[in-house]
C-alpha positions as a LaTeX table, in Angstrom:
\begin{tabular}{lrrr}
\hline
Residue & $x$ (\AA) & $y$ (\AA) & $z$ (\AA) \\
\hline
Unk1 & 101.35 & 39.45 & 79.95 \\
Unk2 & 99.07 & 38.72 & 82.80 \\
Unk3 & 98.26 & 41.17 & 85.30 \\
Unk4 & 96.90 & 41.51 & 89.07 \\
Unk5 & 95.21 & 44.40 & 90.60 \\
Unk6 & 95.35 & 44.40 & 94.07 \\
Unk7 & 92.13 & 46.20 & 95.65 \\
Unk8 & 89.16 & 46.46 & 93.71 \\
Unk9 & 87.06 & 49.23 & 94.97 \\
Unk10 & 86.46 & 52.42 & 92.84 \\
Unk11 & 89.92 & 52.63 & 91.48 \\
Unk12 & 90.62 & 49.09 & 91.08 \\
Unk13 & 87.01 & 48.55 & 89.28 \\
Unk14 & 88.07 & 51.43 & 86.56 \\
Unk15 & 91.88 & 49.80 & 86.47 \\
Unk16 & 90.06 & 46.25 & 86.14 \\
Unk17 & 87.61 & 47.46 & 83.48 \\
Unk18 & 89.87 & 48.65 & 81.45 \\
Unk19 & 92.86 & 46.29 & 81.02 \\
Unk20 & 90.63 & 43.36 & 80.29 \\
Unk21 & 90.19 & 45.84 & 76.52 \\
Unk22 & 93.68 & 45.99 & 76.08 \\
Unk23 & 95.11 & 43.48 & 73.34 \\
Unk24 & 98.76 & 43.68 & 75.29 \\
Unk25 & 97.17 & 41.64 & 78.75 \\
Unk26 & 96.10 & 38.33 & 78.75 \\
Unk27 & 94.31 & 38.09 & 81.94 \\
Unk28 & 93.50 & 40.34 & 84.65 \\
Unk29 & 93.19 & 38.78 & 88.34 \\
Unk30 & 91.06 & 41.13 & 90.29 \\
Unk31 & 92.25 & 40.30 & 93.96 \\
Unk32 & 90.88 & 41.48 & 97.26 \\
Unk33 & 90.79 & 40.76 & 100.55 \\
Unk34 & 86.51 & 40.59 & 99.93 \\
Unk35 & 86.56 & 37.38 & 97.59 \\
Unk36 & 82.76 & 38.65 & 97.18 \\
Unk37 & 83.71 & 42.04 & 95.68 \\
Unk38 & 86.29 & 40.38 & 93.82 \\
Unk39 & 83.59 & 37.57 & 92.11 \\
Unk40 & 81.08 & 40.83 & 91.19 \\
Unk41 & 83.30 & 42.75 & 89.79 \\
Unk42 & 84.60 & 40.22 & 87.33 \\
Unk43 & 81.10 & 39.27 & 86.54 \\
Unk44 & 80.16 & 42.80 & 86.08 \\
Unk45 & 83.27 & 43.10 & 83.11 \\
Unk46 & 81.88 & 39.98 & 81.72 \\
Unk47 & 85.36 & 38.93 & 80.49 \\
Unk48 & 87.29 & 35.50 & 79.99 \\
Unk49 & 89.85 & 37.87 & 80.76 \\
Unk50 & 88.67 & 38.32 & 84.08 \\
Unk51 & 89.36 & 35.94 & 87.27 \\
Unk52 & 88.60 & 37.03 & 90.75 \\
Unk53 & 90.97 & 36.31 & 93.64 \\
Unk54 & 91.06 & 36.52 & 97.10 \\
Unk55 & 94.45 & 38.35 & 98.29 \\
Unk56 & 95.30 & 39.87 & 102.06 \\
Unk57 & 97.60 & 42.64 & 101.09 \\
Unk58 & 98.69 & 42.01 & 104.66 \\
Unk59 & 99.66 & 38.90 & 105.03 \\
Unk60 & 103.01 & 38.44 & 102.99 \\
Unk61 & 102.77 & 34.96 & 102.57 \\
Unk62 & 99.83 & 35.05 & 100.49 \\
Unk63 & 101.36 & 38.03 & 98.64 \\
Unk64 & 104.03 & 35.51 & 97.60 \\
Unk65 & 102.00 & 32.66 & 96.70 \\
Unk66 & 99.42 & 35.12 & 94.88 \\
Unk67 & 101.77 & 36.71 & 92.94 \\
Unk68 & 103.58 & 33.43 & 91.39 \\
Unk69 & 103.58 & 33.75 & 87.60 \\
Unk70 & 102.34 & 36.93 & 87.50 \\
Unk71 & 104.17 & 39.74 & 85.19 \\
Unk72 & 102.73 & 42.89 & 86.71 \\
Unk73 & 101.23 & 43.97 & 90.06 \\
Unk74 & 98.71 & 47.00 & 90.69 \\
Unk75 & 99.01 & 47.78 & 93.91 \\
Unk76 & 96.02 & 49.77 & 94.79 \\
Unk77 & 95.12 & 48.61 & 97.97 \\
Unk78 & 95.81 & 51.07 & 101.22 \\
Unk79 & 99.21 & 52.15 & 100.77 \\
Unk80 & 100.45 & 51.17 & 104.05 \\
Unk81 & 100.57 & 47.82 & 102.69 \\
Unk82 & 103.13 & 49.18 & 99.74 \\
Unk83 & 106.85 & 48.18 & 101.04 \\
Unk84 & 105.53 & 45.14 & 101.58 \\
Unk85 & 103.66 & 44.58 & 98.08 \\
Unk86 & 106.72 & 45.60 & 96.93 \\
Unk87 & 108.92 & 43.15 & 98.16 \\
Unk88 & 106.56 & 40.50 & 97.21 \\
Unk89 & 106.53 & 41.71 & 93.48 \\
Unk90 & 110.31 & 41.67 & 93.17 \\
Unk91 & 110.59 & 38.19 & 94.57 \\
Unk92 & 108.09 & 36.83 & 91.96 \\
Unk93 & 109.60 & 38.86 & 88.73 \\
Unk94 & 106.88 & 41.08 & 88.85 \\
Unk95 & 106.57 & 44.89 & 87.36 \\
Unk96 & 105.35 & 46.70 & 90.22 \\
Unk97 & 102.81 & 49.90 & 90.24 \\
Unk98 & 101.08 & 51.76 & 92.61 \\
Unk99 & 98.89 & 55.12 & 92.98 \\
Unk100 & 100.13 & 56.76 & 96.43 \\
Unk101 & 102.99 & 56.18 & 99.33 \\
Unk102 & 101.85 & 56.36 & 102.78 \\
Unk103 & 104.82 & 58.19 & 104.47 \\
Unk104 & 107.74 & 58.83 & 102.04 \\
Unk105 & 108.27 & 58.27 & 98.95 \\
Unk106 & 112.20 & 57.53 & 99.18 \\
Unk107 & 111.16 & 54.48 & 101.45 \\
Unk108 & 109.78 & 52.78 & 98.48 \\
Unk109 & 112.83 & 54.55 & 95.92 \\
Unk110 & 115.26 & 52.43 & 98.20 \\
Unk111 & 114.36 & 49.59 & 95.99 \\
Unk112 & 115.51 & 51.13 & 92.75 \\
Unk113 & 118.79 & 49.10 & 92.24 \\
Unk114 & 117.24 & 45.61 & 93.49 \\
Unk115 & 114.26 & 46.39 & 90.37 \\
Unk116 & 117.50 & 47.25 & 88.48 \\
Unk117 & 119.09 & 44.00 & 89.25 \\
Unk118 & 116.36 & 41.77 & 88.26 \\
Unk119 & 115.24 & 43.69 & 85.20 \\
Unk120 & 111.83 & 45.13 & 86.27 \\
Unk121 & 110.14 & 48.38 & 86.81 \\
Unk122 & 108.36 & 49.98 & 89.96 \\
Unk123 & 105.97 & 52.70 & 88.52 \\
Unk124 & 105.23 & 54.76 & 92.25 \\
Unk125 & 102.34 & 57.21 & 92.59 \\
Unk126 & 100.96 & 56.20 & 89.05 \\
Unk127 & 97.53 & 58.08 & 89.37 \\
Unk128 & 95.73 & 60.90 & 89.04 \\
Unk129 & 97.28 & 62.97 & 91.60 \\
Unk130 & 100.08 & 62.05 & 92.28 \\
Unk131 & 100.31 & 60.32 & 88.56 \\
Unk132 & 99.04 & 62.72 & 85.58 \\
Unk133 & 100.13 & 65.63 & 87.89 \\
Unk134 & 103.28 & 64.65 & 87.98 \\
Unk135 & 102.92 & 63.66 & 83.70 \\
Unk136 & 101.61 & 67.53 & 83.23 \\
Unk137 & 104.36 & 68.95 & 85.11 \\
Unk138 & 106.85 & 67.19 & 83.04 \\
Unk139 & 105.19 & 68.01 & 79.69 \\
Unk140 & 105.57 & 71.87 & 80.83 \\
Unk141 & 108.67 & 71.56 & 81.86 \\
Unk142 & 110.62 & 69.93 & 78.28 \\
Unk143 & 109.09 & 72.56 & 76.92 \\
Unk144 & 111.17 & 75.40 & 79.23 \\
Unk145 & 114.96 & 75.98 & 79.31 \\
Unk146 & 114.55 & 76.87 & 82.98 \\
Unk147 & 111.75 & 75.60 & 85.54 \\
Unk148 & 110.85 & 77.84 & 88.88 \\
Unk149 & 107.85 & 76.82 & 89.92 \\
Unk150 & 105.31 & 74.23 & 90.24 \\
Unk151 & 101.21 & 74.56 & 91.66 \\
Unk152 & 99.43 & 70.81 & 91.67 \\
Unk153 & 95.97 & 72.05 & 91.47 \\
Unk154 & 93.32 & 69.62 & 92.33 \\
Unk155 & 90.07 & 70.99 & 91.39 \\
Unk156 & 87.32 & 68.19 & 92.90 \\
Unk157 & 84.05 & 69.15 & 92.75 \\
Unk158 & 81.16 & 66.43 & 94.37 \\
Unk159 & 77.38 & 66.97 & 95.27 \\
Unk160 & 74.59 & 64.50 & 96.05 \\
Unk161 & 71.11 & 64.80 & 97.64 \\
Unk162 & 71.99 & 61.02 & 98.96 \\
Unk163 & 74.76 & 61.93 & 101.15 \\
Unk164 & 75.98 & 64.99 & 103.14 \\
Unk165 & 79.46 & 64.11 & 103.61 \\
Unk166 & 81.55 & 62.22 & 100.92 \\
Unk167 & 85.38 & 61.12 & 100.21 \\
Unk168 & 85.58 & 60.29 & 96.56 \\
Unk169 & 89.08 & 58.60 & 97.21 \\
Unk170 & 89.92 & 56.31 & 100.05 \\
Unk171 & 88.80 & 57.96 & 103.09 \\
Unk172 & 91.95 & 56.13 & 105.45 \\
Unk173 & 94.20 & 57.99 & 103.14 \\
Unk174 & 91.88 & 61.43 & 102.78 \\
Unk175 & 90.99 & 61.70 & 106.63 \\
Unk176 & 93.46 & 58.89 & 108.09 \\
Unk177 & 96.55 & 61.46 & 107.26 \\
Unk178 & 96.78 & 63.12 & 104.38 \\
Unk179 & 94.70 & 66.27 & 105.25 \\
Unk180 & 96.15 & 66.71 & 108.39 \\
Unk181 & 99.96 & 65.47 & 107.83 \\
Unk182 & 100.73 & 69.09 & 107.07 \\
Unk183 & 101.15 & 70.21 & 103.62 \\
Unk184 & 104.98 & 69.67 & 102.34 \\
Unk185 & 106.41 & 72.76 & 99.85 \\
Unk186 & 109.24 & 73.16 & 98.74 \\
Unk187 & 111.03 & 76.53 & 98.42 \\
Unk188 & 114.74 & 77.54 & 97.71 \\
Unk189 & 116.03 & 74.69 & 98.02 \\
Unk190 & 114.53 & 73.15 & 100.93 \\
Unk191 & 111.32 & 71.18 & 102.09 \\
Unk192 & 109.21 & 72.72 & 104.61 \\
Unk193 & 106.26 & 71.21 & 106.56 \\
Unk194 & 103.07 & 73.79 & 107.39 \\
Unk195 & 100.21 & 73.61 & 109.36 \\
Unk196 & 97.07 & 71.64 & 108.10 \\
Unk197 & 95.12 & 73.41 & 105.35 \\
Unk198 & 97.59 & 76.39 & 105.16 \\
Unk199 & 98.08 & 78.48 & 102.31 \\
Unk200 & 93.88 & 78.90 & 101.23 \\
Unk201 & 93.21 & 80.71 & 98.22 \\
Unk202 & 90.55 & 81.58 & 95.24 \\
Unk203 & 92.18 & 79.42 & 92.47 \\
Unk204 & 90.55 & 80.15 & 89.23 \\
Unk205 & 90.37 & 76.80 & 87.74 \\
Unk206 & 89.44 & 76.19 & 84.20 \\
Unk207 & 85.36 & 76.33 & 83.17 \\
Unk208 & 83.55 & 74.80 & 83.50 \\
Unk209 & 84.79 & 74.13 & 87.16 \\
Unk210 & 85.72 & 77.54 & 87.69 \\
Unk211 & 87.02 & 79.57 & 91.05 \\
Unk212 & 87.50 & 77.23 & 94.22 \\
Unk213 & 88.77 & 77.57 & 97.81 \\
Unk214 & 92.28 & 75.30 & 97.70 \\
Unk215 & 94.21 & 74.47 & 101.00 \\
Unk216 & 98.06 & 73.10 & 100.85 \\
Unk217 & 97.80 & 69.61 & 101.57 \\
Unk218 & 100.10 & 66.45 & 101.78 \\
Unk219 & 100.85 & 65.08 & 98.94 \\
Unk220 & 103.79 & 63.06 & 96.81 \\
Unk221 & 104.17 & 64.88 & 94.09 \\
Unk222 & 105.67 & 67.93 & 96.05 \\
Unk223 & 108.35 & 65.50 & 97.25 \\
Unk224 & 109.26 & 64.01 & 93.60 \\
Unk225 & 108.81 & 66.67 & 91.37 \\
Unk226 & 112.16 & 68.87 & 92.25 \\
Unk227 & 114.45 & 66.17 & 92.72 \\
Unk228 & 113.44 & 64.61 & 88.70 \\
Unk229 & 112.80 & 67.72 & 87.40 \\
Unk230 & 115.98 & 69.12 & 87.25 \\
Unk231 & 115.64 & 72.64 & 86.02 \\
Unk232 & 116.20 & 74.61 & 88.76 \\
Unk233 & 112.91 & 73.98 & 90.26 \\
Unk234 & 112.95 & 76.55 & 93.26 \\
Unk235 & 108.79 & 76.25 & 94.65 \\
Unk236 & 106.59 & 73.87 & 94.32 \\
Unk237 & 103.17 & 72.66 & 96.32 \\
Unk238 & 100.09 & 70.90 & 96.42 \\
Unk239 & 96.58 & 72.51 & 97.27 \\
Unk240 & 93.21 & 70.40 & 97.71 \\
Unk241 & 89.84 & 72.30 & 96.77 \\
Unk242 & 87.55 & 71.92 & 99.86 \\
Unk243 & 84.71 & 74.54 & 100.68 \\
Unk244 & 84.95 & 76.19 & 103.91 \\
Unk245 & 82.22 & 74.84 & 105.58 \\
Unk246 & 84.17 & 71.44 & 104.69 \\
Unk247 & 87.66 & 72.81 & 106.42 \\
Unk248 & 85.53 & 73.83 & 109.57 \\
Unk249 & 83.38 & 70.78 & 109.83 \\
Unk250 & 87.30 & 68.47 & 109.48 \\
Unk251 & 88.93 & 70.86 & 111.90 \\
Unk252 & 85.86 & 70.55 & 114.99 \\
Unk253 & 86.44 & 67.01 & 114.30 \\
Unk254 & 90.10 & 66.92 & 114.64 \\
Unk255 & 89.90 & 68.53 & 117.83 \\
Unk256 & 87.09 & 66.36 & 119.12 \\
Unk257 & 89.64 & 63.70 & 118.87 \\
Unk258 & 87.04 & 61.54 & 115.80 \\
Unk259 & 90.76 & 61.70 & 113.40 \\
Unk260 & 92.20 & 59.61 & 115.71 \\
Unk261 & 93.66 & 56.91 & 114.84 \\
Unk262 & 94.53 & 54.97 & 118.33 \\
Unk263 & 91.62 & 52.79 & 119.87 \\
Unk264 & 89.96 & 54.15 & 122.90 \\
Unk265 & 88.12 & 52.26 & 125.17 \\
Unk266 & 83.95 & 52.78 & 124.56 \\
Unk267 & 81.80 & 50.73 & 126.89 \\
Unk268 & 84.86 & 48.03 & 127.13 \\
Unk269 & 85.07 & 47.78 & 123.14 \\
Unk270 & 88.32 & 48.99 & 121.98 \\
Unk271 & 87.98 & 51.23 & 118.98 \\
Unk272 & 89.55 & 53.79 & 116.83 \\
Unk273 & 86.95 & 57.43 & 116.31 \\
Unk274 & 88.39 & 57.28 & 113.23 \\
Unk275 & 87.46 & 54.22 & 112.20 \\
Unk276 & 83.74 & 54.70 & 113.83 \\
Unk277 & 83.93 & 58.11 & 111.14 \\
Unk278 & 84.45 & 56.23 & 108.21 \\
Unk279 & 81.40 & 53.81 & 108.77 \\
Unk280 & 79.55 & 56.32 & 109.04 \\
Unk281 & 80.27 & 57.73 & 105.58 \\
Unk282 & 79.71 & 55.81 & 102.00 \\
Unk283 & 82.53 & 54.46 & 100.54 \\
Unk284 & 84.09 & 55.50 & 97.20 \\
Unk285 & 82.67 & 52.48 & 95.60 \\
Unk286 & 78.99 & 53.26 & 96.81 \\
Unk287 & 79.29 & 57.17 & 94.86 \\
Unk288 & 78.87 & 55.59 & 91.66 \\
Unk289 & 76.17 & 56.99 & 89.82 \\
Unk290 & 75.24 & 59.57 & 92.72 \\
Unk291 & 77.21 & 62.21 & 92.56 \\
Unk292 & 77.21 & 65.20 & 90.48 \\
Unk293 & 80.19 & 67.55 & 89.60 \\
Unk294 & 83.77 & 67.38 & 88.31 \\
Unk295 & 86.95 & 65.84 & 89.17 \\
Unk296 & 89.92 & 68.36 & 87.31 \\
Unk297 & 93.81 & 68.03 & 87.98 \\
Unk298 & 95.59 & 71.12 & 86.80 \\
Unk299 & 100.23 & 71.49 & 86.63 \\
Unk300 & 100.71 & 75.31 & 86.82 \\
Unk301 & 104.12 & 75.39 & 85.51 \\
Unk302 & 106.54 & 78.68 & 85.87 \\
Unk303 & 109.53 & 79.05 & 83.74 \\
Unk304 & 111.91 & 80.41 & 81.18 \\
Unk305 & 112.60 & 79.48 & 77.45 \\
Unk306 & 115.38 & 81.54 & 76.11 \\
Unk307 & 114.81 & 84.95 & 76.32 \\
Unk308 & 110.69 & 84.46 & 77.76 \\
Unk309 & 108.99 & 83.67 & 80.86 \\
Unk310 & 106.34 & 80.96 & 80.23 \\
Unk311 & 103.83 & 80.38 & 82.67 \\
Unk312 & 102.27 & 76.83 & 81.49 \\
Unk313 & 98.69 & 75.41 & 82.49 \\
Unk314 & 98.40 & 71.56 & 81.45 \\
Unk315 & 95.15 & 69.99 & 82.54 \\
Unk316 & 92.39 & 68.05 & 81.95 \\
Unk317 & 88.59 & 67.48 & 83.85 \\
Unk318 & 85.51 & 64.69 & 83.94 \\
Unk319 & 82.47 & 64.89 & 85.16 \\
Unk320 & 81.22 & 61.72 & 87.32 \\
Unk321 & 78.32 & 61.11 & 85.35 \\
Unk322 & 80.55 & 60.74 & 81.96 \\
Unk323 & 82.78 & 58.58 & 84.40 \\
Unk324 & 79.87 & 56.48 & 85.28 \\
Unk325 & 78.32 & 55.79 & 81.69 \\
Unk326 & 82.00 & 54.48 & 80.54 \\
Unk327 & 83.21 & 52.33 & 83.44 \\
Unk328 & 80.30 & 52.43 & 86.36 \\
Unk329 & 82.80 & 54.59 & 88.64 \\
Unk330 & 83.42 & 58.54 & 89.53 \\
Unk331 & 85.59 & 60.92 & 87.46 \\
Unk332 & 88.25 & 60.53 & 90.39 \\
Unk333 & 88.08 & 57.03 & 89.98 \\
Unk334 & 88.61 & 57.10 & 86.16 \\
Unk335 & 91.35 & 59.74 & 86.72 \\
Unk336 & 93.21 & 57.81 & 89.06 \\
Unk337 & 92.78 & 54.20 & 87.38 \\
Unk338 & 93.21 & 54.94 & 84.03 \\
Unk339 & 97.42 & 56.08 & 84.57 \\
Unk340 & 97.62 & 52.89 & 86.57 \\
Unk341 & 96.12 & 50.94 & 83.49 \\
Unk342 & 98.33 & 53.15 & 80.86 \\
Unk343 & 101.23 & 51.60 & 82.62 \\
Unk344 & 100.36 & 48.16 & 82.95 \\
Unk345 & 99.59 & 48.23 & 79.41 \\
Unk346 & 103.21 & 50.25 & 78.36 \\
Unk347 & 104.79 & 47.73 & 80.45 \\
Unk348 & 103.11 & 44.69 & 79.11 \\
Unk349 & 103.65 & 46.53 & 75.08 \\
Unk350 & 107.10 & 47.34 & 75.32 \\
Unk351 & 106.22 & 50.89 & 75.63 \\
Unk352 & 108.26 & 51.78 & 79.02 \\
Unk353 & 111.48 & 50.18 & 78.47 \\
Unk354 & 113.18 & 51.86 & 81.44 \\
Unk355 & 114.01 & 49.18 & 84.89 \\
Unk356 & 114.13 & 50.33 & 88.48 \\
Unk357 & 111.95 & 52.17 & 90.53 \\
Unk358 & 110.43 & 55.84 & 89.78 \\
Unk359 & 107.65 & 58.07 & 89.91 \\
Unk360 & 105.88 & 59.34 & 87.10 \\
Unk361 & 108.20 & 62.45 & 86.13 \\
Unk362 & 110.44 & 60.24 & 84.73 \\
Unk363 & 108.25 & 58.87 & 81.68 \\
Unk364 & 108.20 & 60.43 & 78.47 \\
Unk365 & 104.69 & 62.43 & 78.77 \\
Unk366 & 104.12 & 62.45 & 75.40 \\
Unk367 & 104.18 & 59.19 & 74.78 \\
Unk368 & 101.68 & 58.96 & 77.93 \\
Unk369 & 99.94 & 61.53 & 77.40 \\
Unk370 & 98.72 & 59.61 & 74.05 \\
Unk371 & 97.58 & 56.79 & 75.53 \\
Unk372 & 95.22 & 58.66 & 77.97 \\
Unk373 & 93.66 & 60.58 & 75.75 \\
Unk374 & 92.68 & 57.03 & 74.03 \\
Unk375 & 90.71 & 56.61 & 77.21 \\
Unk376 & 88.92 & 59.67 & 76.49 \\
Unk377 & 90.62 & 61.84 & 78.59 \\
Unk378 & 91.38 & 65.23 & 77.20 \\
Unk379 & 94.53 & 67.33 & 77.96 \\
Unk380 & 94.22 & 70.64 & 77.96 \\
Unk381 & 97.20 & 73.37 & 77.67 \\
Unk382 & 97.19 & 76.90 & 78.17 \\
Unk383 & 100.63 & 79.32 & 77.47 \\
Unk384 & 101.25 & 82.26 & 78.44 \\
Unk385 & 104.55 & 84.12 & 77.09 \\
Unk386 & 106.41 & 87.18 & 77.96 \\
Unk387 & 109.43 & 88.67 & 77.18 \\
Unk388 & 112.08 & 88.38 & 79.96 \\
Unk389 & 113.32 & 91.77 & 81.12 \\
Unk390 & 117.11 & 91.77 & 81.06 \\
\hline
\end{tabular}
């Protein structure tokens, strides 16, 4: 099968670098909007494999004529572009994954029976979190009777004497709305909304990352997790590692209006602040090989098997300098490319069977779970077991 992966920056480079390996995919079409980015890239993976592409994610008529012929779609360009990638995919015959939602994720489940219908799959938040969080969670959770609650602990860690100020993941999605959305849990049954960065605490995260600051932040997998998972799931949340200083610096910012999205008018130029921000700040693709530190994704899993409690940690960590020597990209890169590329590759193999549209809950982890640590990722689990008092 052929694949196309739609935006290659730092995610689509790892995604990119490591399908054209894979003995399931025949060719890769790395397509972007920046035909230049496109042609280094595929010159950089120096495979026949390889063919570069240039694709507006927002113009669906190109979508349409890009995607003729083609079996599966990455979608990892900005996921405001998703419902319409999407839609594009399914009227080609096209598998469909992606890494993130922009608003919610049962905007982009409302396609489930029309992927039924015509035989494919839609893989949703396929990667690293959402996407191996939500993998972890479901790994703890076949192995418990009865799951109560679920912690997504993301445990990034990034220095570098080149910059000051850094967004190892698209910085739309990180500053644009995700940090200050307002964190979604979801407790007794219902979903609840907070304020931005509620709900800090010391998380002790395994070494050799070790104790953090974490804030509740907007994410998918808070959304997904209790309606697949259905154990009884009664909490579950999300929570971002930031320092303080970091949470401070974000928060002046909001309030001097440089988050905002809406152009203002500066010396008769209409512009957005927070597009004048992100100039201002090197782009995911530009961290490669100068950063220092870890990227770790942790599932905290609470439960009961027979007559125990189990408390469940499943997670795994890379430092960006082991993620640079294998594919020229950070750890959160890797981490969030390499689910994508699991999938194209099950999809392409025969390995996910299943048609319609889901997130990543839904797939056996094991099975998953097998592939990634073939990418050299390992997965870590720590139990914990206690009798329950009756």
């Amino acid at each position: 099968m052929n694949v196309l992966v739609l935006g290659v920056g730092a995610v689509g480079t790892a995604i990119c670098g490591d399908l054209v390996k894979s003995s399931a995919i025949s060719e890769v079409v790395c397509a972007d909007i920046n035909i230049n980015r496109a042609k280094q890239l595929t010159e950089k993976l120096k495979s026949d494999k390889a063919t570069p592409k240039k694709v507006d994610a927002s113009n669906f008529d190109e979508l349409m004529k890009a995607f003729k012929d083609v079996d599966i779609v990455v979608n990892v360009a900005l996921p405001k572009f998703n419902l319409k990638v999407m839609e594009a995919s399914l009227k080609n015959g096209a598998h469909y994954i992606d890494n993130a939602v922009e608003n919610w994720v049962d905007d982009e489940l409302a396609f489930d029976n029309a992927f039924k219908d015509a035989g494919l799959t839609g893989l949703l938040n396929l990667g690293e979190d959402p996407g191996l969080a939500n993998i972890f969670a479901r790994y703890a959770a076949d192995r418990m009777d009865r799951v109560d609650e679920i912690r997504i602990r993301d445990g990034e860690t990034c220095e570098s004497k080149d910059y000051k100020f850094m967004a190892t993941f698209s910085p739309h999605v990180f500053l644009g709305g995700e940090i200050f959305f307002g964190p979604l849990i979801f407790e007794n049954g219902e979903f609840k909304t907070l304020p931005p960065f509620a709900g800090e605490e010391v998380y002790n995260f395994p070494e050799p990352v070790g104790p953090l600051h974490v804030y509740g932040t907007a994410h998918e997998e808070v959304e997904t997790l209790p309606k697949f998972i259905k154990k009884g799931v009664q909490y579950t949340d999300f929570k971002l590692a930031f320092s303080p200083e970091t949470v401070e610096l974000l928060k002046t910012l909001n309030d001097l209006g440089m988050m905002g999205k809406k152009p203002i008018n500066v010396k008769g130029v209409k512009v957005a602040p927070l597009d004048v921000f992100i100039s201002l700040i090197p782009t995911p693709s530009e961290l490669h090989g100068k950063v220092e530190g870890y990227a770790c994704i942790l599932a905290d899993v609470r439960g009961e098997k027979g007559a125990e409690k189990i408390h469940c940690m499943v997670y795994t960590f890379m430092s960006h300098s082991e993620a640079y020597k294998r594919l020229g990209v950070t750890a959160t890169a890797y981490l969030t490319g390499m689910p994508a590329a699991v999938g194209a590759e099950m999809l392409a193999d025969g390995g996910i069977k299943k048609r319609g549209v889901y997130p990543p809950e839904v797939l056996d982890s094991e099975l998953f779970l097998a592939r990634i640590r073939k990418r050299g990722i390992p997965i870590y689990e720590k139990v914990t077991v206690e009798k329950r008092l009756t």
